[in-house]
mmCIF file of the N, C-alpha and C atoms, coordinates in Angstrom:
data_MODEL
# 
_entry.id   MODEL 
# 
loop_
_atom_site.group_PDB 
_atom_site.id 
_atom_site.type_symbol 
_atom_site.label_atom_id 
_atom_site.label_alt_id 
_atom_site.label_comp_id 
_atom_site.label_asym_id 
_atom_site.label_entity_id 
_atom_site.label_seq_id 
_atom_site.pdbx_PDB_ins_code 
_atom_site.Cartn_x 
_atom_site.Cartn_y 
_atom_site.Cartn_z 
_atom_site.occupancy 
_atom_site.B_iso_or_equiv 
_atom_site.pdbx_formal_charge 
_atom_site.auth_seq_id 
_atom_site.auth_comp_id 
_atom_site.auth_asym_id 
_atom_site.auth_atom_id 
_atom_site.pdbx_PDB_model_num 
ATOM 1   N N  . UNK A 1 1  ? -127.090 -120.737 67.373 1.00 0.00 ? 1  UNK A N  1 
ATOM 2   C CA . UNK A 1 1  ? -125.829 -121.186 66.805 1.00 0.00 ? 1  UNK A CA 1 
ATOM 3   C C  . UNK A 1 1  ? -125.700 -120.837 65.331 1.00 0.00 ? 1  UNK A C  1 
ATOM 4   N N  . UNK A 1 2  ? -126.900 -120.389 64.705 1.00 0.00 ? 2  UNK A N  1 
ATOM 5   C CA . UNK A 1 2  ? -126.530 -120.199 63.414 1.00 0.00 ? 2  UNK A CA 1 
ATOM 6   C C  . UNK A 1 2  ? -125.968 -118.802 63.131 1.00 0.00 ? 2  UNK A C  1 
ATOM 7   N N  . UNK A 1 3  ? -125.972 -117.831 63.905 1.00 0.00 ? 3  UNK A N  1 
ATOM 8   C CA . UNK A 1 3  ? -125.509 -116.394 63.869 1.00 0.00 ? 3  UNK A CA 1 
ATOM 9   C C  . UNK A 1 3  ? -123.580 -116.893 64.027 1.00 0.00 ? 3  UNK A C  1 
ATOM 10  N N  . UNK A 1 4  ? -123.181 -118.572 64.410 1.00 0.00 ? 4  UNK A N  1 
ATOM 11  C CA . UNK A 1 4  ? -121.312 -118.675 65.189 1.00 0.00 ? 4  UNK A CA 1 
ATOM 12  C C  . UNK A 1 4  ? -121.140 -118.938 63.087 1.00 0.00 ? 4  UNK A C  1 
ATOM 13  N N  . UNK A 1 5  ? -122.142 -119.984 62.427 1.00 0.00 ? 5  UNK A N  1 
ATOM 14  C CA . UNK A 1 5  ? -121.961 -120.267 61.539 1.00 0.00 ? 5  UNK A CA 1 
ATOM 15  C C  . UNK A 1 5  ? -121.941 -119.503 60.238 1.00 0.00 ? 5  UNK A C  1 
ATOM 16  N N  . UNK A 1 6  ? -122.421 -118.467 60.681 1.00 0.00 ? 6  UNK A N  1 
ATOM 17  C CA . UNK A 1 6  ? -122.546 -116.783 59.485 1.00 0.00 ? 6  UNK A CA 1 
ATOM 18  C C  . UNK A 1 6  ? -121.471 -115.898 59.727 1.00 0.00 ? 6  UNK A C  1 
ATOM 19  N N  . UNK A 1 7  ? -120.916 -116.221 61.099 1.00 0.00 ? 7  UNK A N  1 
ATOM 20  C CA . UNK A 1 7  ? -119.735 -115.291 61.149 1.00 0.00 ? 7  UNK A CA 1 
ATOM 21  C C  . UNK A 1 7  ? -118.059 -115.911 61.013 1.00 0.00 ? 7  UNK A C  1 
ATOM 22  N N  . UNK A 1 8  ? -118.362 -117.418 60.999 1.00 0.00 ? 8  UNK A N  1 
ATOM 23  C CA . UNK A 1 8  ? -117.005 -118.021 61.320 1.00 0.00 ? 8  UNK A CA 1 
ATOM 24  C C  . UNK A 1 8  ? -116.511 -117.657 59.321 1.00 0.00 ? 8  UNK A C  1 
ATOM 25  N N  . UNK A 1 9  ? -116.932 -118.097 58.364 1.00 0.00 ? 9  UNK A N  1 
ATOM 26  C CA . UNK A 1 9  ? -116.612 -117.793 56.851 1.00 0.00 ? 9  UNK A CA 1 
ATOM 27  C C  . UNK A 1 9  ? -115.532 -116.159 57.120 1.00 0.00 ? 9  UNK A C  1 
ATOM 28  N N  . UNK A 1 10 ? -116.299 -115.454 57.220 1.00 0.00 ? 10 UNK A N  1 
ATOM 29  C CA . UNK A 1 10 ? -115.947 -113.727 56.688 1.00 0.00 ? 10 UNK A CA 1 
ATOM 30  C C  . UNK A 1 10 ? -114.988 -113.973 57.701 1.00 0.00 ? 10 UNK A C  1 
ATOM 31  N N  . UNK A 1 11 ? -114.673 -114.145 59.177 1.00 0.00 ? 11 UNK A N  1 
ATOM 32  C CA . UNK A 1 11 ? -113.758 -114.037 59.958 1.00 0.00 ? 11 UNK A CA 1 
ATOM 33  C C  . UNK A 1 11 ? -112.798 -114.642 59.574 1.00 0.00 ? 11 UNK A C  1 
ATOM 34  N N  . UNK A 1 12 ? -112.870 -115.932 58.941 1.00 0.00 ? 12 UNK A N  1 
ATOM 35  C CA . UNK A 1 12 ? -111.461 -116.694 58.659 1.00 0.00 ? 12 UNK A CA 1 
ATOM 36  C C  . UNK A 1 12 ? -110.665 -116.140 57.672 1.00 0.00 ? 12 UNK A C  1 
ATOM 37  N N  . UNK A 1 13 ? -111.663 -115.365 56.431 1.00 0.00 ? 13 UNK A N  1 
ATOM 38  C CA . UNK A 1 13 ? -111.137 -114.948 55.348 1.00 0.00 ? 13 UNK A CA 1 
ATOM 39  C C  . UNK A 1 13 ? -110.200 -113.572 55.798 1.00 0.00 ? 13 UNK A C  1 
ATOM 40  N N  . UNK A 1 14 ? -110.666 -112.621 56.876 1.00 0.00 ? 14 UNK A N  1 
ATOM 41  C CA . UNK A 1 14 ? -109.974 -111.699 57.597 1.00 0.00 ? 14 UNK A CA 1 
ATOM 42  C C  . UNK A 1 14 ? -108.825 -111.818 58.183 1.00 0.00 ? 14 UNK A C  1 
ATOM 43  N N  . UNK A 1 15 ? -108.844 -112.526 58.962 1.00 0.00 ? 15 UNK A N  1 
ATOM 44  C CA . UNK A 1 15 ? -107.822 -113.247 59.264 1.00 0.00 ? 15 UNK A CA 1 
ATOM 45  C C  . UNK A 1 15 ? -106.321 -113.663 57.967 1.00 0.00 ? 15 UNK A C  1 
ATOM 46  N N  . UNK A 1 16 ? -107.070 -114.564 57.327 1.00 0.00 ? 16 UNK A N  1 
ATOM 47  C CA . UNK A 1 16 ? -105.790 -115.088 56.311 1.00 0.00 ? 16 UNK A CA 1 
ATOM 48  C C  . UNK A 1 16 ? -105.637 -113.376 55.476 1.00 0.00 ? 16 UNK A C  1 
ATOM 49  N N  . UNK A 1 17 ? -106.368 -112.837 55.632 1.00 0.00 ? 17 UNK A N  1 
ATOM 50  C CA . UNK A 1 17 ? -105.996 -111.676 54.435 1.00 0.00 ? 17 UNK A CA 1 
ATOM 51  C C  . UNK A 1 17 ? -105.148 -110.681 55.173 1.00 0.00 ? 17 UNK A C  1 
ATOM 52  N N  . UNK A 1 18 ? -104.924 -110.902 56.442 1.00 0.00 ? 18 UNK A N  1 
ATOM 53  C CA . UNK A 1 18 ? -104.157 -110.223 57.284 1.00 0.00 ? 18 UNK A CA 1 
ATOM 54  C C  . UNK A 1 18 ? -103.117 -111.008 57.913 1.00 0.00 ? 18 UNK A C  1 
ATOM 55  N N  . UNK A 1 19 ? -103.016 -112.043 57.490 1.00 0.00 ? 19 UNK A N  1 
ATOM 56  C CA . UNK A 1 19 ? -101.437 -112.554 57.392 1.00 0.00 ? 19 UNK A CA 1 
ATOM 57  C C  . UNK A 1 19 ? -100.928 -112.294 56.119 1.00 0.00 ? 19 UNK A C  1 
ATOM 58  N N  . UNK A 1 20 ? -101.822 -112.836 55.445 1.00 0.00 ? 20 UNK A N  1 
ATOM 59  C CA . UNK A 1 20 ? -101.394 -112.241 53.614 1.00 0.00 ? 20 UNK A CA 1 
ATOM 60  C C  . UNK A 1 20 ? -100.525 -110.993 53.213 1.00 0.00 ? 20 UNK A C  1 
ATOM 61  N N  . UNK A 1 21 ? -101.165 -110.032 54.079 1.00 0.00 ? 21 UNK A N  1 
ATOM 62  C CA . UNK A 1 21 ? -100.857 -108.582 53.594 1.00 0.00 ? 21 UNK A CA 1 
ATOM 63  C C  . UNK A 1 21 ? -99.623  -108.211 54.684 1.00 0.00 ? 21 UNK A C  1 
ATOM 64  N N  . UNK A 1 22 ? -99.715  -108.825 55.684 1.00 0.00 ? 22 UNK A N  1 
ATOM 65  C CA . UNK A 1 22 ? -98.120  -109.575 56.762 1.00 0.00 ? 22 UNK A CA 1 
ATOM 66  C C  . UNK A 1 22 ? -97.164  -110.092 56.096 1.00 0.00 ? 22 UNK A C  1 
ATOM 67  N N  . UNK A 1 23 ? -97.034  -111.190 55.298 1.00 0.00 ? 23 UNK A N  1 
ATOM 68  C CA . UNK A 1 23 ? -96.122  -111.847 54.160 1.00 0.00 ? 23 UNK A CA 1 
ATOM 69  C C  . UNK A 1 23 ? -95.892  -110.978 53.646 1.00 0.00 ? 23 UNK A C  1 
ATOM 70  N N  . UNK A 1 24 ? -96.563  -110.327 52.797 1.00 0.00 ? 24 UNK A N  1 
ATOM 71  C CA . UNK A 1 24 ? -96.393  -108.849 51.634 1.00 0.00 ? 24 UNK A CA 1 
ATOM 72  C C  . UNK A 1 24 ? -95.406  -108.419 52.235 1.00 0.00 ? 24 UNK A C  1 
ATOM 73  N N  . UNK A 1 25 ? -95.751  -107.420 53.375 1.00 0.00 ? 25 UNK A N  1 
ATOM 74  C CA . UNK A 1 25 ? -94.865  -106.422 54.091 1.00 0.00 ? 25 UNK A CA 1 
ATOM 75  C C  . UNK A 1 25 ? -93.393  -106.497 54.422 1.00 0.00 ? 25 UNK A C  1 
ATOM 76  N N  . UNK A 1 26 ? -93.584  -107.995 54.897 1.00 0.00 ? 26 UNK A N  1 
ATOM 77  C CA . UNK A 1 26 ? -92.230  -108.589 55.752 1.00 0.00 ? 26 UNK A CA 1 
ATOM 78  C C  . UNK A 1 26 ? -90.981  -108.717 54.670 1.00 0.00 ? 26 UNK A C  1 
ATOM 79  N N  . UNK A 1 27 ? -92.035  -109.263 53.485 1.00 0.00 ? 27 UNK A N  1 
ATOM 80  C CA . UNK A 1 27 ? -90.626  -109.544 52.074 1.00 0.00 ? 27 UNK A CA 1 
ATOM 81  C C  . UNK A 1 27 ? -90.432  -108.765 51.012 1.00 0.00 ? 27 UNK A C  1 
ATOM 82  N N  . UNK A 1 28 ? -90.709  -107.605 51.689 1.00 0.00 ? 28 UNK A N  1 
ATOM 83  C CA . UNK A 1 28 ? -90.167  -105.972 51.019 1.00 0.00 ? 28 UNK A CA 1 
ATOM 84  C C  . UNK A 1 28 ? -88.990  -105.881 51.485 1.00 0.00 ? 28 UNK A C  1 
ATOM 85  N N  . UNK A 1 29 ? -88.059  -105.472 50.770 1.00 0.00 ? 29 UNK A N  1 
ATOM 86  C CA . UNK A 1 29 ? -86.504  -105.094 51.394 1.00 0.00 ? 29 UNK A CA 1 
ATOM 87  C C  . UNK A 1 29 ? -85.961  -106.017 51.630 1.00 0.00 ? 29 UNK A C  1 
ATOM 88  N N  . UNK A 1 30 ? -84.823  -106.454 52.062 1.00 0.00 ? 30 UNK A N  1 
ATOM 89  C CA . UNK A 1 30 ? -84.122  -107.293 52.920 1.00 0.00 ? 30 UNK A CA 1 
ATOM 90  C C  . UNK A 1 30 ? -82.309  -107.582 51.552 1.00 0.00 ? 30 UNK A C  1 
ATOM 91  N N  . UNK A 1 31 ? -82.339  -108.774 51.861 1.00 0.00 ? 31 UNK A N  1 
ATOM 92  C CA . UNK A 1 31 ? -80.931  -108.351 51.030 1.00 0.00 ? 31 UNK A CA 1 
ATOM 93  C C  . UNK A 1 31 ? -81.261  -108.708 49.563 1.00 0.00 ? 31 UNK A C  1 
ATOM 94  N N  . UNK A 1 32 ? -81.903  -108.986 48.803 1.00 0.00 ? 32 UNK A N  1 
ATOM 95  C CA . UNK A 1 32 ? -82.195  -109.420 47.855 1.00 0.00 ? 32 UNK A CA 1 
ATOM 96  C C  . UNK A 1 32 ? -82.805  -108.083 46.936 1.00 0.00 ? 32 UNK A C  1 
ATOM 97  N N  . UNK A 1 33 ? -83.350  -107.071 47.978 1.00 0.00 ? 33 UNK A N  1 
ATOM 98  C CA . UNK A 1 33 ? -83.967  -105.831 47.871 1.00 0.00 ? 33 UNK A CA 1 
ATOM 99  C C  . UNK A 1 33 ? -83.142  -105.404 45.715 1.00 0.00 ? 33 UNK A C  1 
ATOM 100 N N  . UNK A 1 34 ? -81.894  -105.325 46.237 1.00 0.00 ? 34 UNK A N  1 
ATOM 101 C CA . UNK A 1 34 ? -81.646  -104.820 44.323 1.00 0.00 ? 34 UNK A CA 1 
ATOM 102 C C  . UNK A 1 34 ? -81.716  -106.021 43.393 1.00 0.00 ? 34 UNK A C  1 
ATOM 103 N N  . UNK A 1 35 ? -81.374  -107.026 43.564 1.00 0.00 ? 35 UNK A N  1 
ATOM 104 C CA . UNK A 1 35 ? -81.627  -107.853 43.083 1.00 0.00 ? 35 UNK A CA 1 
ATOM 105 C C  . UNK A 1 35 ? -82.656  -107.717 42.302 1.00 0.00 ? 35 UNK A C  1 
ATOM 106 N N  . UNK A 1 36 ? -83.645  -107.867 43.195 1.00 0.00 ? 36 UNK A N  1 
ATOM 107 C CA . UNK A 1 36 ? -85.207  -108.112 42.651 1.00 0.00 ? 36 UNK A CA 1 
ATOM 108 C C  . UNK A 1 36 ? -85.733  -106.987 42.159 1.00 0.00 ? 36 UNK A C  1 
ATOM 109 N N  . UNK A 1 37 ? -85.142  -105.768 42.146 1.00 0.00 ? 37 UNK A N  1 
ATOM 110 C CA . UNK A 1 37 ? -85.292  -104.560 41.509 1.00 0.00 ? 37 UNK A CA 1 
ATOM 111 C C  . UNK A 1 37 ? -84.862  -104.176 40.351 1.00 0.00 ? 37 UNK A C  1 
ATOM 112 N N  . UNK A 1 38 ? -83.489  -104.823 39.859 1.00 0.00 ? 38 UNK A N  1 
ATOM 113 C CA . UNK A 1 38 ? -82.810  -104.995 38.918 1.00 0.00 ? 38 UNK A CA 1 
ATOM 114 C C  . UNK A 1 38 ? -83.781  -105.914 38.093 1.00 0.00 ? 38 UNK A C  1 
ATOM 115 N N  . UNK A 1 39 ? -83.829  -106.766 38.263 1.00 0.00 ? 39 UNK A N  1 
ATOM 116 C CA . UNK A 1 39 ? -84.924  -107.794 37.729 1.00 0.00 ? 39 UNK A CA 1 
ATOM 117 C C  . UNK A 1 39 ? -86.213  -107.339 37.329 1.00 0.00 ? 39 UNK A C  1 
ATOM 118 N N  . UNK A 1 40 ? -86.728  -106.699 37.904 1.00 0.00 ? 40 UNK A N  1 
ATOM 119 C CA . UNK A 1 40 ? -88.344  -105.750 37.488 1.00 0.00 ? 40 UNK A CA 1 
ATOM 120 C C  . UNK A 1 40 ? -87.694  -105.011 36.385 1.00 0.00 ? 40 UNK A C  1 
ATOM 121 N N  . UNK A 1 41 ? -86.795  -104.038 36.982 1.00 0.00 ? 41 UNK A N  1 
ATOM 122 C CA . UNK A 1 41 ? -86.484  -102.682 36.106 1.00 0.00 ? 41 UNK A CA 1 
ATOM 123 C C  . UNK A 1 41 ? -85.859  -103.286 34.102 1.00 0.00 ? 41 UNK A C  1 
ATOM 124 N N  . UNK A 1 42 ? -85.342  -104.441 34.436 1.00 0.00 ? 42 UNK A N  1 
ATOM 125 C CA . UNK A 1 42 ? -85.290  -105.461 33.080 1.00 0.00 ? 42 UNK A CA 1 
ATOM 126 C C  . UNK A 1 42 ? -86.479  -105.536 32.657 1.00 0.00 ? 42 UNK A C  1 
ATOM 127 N N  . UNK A 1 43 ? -87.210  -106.472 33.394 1.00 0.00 ? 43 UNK A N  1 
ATOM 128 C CA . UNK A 1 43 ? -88.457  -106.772 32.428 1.00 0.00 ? 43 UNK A CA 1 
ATOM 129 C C  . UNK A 1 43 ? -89.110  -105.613 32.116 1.00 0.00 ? 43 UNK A C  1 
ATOM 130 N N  . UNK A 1 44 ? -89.655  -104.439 32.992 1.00 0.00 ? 44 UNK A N  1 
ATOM 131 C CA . UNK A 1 44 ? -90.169  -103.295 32.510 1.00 0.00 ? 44 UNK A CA 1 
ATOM 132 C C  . UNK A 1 44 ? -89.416  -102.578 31.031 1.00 0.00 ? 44 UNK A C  1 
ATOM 133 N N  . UNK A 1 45 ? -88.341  -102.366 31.098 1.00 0.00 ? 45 UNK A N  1 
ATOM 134 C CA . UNK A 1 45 ? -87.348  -102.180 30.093 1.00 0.00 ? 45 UNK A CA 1 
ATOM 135 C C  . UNK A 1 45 ? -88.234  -103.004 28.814 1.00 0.00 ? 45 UNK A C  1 
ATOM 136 N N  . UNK A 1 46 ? -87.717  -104.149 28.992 1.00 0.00 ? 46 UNK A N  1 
ATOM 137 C CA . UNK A 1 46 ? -88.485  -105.271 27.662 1.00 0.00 ? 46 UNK A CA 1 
ATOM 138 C C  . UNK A 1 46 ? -89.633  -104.926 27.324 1.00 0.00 ? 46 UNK A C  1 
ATOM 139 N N  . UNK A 1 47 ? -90.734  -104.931 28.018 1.00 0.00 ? 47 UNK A N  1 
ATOM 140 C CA . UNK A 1 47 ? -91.918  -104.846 27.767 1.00 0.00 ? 47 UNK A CA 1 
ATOM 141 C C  . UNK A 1 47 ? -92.028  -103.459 27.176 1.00 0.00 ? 47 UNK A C  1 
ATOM 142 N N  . UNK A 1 48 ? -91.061  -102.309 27.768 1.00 0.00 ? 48 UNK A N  1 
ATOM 143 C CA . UNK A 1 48 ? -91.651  -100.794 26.847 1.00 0.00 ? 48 UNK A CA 1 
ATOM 144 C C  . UNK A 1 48 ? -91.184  -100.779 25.670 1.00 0.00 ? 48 UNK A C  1 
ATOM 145 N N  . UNK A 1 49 ? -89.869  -101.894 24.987 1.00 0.00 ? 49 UNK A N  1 
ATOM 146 C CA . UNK A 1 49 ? -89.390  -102.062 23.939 1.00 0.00 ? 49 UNK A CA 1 
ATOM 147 C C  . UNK A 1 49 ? -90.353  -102.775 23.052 1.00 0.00 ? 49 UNK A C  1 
ATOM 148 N N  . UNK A 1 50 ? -91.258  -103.621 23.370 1.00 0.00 ? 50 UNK A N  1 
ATOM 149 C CA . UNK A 1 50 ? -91.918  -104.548 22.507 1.00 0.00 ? 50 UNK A CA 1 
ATOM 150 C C  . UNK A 1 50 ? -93.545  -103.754 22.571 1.00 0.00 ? 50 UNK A C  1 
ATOM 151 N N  . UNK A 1 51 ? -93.751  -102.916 23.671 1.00 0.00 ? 51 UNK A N  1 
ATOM 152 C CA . UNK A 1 51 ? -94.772  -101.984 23.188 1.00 0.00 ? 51 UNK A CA 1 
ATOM 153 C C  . UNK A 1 51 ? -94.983  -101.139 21.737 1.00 0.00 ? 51 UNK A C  1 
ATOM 154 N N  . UNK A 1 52 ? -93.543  -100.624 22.163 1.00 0.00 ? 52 UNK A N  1 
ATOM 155 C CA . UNK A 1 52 ? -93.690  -99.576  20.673 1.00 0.00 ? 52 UNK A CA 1 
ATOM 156 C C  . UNK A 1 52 ? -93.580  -100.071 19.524 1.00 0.00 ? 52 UNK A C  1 
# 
């Protein structure tokens, strides 16, 4: 039984990291898509202004 208890850790973490990267995927695009692009492309804007 100690080989169920060495493998259950790494499996669970597999698992959630593959719903994780599921969430990611799913809330790419949709209608908000410029929105939230407009919004990056601002802050990027700001930040190359306060670089230089």
């Amino acid at each position: 039984m100690d080989y169920v208890s060495a493998i259950v850790p790494p499996l669970v973490m597999a698992i959630g990291f593959g719903f994780l990267v599921r969430a990611i995927i799913r809330s790419q695009g949709g209608a908000q898509k410029a929105k939230e692009d407009a919004a990056a492309d601002a802050m990027a804007a700001t930040t190359g202004r306060a670089a230089e």
